[in-house]
N, C-alpha and C positions, 0 to 999 in steps of 0.2 A: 177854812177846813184843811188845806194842803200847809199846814208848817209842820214844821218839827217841832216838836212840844216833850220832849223826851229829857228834863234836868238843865233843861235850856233856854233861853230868849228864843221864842216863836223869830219861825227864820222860813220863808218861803223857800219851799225846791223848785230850784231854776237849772238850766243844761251849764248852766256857769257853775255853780258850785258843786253841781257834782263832777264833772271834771276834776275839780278841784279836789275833790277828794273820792111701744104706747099700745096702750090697751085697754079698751072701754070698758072693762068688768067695774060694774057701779059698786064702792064696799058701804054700807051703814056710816051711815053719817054722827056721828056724834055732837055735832053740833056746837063745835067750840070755836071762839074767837080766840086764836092763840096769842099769849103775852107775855113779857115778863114779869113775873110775879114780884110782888115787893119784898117779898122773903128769899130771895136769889144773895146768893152766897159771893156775888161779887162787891168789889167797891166800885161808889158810885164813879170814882174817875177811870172805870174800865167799863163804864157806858158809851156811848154818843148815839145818834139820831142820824135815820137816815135822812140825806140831804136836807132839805126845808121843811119834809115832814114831820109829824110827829109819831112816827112808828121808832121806839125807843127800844135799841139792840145793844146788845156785848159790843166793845172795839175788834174781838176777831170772832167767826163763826165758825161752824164746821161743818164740811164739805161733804155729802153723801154719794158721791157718785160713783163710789165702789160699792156699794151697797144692792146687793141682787145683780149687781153688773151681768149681765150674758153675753157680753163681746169678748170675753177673755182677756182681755185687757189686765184688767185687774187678779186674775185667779180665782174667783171666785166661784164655788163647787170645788175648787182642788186645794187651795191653800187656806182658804176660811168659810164660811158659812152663814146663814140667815141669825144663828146662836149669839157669832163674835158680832154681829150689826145690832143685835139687840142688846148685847150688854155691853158696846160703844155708847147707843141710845142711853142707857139707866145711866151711864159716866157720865155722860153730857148733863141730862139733868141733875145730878148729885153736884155738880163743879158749877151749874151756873151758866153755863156755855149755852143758853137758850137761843141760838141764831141758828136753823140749818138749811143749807142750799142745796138743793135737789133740780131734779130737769125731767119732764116728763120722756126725752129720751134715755133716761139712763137706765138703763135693763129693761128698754123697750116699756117704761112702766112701774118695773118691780120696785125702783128703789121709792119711788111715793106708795106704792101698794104697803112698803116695810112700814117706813114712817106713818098713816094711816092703823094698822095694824098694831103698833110700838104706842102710840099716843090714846086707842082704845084701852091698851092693858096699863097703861099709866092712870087715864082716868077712874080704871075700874078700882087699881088696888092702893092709888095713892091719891081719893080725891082730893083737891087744893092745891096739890103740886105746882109748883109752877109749868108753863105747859110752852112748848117751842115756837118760837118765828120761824115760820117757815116761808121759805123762799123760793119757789121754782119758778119753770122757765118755758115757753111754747117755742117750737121748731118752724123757721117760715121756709113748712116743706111743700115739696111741687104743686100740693091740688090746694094748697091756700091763697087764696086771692083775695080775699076780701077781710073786711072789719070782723062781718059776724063769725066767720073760720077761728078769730082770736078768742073770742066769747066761748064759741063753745069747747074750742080746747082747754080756756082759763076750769071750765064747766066739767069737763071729762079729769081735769088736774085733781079737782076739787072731791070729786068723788071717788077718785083712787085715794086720797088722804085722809076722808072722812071729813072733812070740814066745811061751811058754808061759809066760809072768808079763810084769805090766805093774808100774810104780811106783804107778800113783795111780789110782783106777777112782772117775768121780765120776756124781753125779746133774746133769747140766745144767739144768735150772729145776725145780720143784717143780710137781707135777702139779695142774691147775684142770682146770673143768668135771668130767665124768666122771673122770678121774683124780685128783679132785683125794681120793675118798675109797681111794687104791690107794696112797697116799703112804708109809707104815707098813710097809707091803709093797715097796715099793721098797728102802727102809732095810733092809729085812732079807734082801733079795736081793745090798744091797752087803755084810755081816758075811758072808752066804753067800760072795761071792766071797774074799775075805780069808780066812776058813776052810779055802777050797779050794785055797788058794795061786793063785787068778788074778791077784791081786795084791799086794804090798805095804804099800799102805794105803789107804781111801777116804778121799771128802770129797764137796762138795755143791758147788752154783752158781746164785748167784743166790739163795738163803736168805733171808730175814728175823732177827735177831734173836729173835725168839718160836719159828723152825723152826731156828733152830741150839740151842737151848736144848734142844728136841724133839727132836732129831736125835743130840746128844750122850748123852740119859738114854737113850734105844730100844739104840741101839749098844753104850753100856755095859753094857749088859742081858747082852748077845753077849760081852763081852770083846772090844771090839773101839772102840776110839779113833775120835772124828772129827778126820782130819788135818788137811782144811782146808775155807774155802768161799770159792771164785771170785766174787767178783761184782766191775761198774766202780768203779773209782777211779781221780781225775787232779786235778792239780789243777782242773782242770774241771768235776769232779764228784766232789764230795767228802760225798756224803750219808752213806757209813758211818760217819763221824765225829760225825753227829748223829740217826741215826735206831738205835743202841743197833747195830746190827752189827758196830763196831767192839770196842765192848766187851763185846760176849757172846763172838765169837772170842777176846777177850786176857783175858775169864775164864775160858772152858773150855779155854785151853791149847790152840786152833785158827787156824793160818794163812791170814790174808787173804791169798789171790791174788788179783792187779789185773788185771783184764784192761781193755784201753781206755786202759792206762797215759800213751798218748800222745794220747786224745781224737781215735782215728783221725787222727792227721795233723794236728787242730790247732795244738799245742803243737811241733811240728816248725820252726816259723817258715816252711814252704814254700811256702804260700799267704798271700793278702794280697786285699785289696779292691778287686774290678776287673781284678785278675788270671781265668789261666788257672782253671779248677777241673776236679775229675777227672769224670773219664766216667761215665753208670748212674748210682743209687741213691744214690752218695756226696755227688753233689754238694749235695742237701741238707742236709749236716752243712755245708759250704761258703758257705753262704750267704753275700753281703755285709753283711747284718744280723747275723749269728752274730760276724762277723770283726770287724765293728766293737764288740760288745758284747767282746769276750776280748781287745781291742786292751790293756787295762790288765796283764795277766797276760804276754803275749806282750812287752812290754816288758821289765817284770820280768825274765824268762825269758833277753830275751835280753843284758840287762845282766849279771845272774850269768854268763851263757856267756861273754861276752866278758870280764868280768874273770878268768873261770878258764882262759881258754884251751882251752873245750869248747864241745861246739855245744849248740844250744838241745835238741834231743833228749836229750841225754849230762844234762842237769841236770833236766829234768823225770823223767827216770825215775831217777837219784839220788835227787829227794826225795821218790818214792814209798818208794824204799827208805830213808832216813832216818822214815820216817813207819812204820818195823815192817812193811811188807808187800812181798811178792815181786811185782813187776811182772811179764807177761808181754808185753811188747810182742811184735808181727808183724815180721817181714823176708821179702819178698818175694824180694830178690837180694844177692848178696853183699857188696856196700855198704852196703845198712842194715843188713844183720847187725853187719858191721866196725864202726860207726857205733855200735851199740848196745852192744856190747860196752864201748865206752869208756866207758858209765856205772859200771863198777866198776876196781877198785882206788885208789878215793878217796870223799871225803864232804862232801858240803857241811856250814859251819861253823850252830852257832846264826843267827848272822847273819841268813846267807843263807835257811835256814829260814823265819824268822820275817818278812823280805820279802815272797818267794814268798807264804807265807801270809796276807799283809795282801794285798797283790794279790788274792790270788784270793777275798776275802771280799768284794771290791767287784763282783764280775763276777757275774751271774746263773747258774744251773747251769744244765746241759746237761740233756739228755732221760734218763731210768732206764729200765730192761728192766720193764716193766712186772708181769713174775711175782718178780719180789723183793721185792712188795708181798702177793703171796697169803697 
């Protein structure tokens, strides 16, 4: 699963070579098994499968979690609206891009509330469309303790979205403090859903290496695959390549999904030093200090773009995809979606690769989600 497969000889990524270079409001269910349809506008070698499953997804997905956000985070209410999430939604389905990841904390709710909502008006006025994988996530927060806590939030997920099965039902970070001894029990509350038909397949986020190993034997125990585990990767931040989580997932036959694929907007080339920076909480990934230390990589980036005739985004989340893992970068409005979409049906060469690569070995990493260390 983990080579490089990008105009290349399949070549494993090793720490050697890269050196070298929530809210119970029930909606109407509608009743779909979501999938991708065989009329999907990609080509087939912009497919692959999650892990050993057979839940058959795009090579990159897209990321919902600005969607309804109510943390400010994102802007949302002041810089875009419910309007630009729904006509991300119509892009995504028009491009293909049928993979979306969602979290039932993300706008406490709202952004499965959108999606549920978006997937009724699609069924109404387009039926046969192809119809999304959708992916979300349960929180192992403080009153969860047990298996059945997993159930019924897979349960509460399901009914914010309107569907009786989801594609992908994951663990969002690995439970610390007081939860951190309920973990075992979470695991066996996602084999519970999978069993019960809530969904398709699980996976994790945010894992360690030593809890995907873990994670793998408990599940098998169940008959039941770990499909994948989400945690950052960019070239920005590229610690799965060297803290063993890259290759515990491409030994247990489990799919790295990327999220952060774009370094929130670093690797975009949007921002620059002494520039504008965005509003709220982001602006410290923005830093003038941050811009200038990625100023090496952002070069890189955008020399590839310009000799391919793509933008600096279309080739960062390419060679995540060139690197064996499904990106899921965010769109906001139907521009970035459009925008993102252009990272497939092509592949950057070795070459290029091994550039990118050497660039971003000089740059310092970015900050890690700190529970992918538990």
């Amino acid at each position: 699963m983990y080579t490089q497969s990008c105009g290349m000889r399949p070549r494993t990524v090793t720490s050697s070579n890269v050196q070298r270079k929530l809210c119970n409001r029930r909606c109407r269910s509608i009743k779909l098994l979501a999938a991708v349809s065989s009329d999907s506008t990609l080509a087939p070698a912009d497919y692959t499968t999650l892990g050993t499953t057979d839940v058959r997804v795009p090579v990159m997905g897209v990321g919902a979690w600005s969607w309804g956000d109510r943390s400010g985070y994102w802007g949302y209410g002041r810089e875009y609206g419910q309007e630009e999430s729904r006509a991300a939604y119509k892009a995504l389905i028009h491009s293909g891009l049928t993979f979306i990841d969602t979290a039932e904390v993300y706008g406490y709710g709202k952004s499965e509330e959108f999606l549920g909502e978006f997937m009724r008006e699609q069924a109404t006025k387009s039926p046969g469309s192809p119809l999304p994988i959708i992916a979300t996530k349960f929180a192992p927060l403080p009153w969860r303790f047990t298996s059945a806590s997993v159930v019924e939030a897979a349960k509460a997920s399901l009914a914010r979205l309107g569907l009786s099965s989801m594609g992908l039902y994951m663990q969002h970070w690995p439970g610390f403090g007081p939860q951190y001894f309920f973990n075992d029990a979470y695991l066996e509350g996602l084999a519970d859903c999978r069993q019960q038909g809530l969904c398709q397949a699980v996976g994790v986020s945010n894992f360690s290496s030593r809890r995907v190993k873990q994670a793998v034997k408990l599940l098998a125990a169940r008959g039941v695959p770990l499909a994948s585990n989400q945690v950052q990767y960019s070239l920005l931040y590229r610690a799965p390549e060297t803290n063993g989580v890259l290759e515990a997932c491409r030994e247990a036959g489990v799919t790295l999904v990327a999220y952060s694929p774009l370094s929130q907007g670093l690797l975009t080339g949007k921002y620059s030093v002494g520039s504008n920076k965005p509003n709220g909480p982001r602006q410290l990934v923005y830093s003038d200090s941050r811009l200038r230390e990625v100023e090496p990589v952002l070069g890189a980036v955008k020399a590839v773009a310009e000799a391919r005739g793509k933008t600096m985004t279309q080739v960062a989340l390419n060679w995540c995809i060139c690197k064996g893992t499904l990106p899921i970068p965010g769109a906001k409005n139907e521009r970035q979606l459009t925008e993102i979409a252009g990272a497939l049906g092509w592949r950057l060469d070795e070459a290029e690769v091994a550039e990118l690569d050497a660039a971003a070995s000089r740059v310092p990493a970015g900050l890690g989600f700190p529970a992918e260390n538990f």
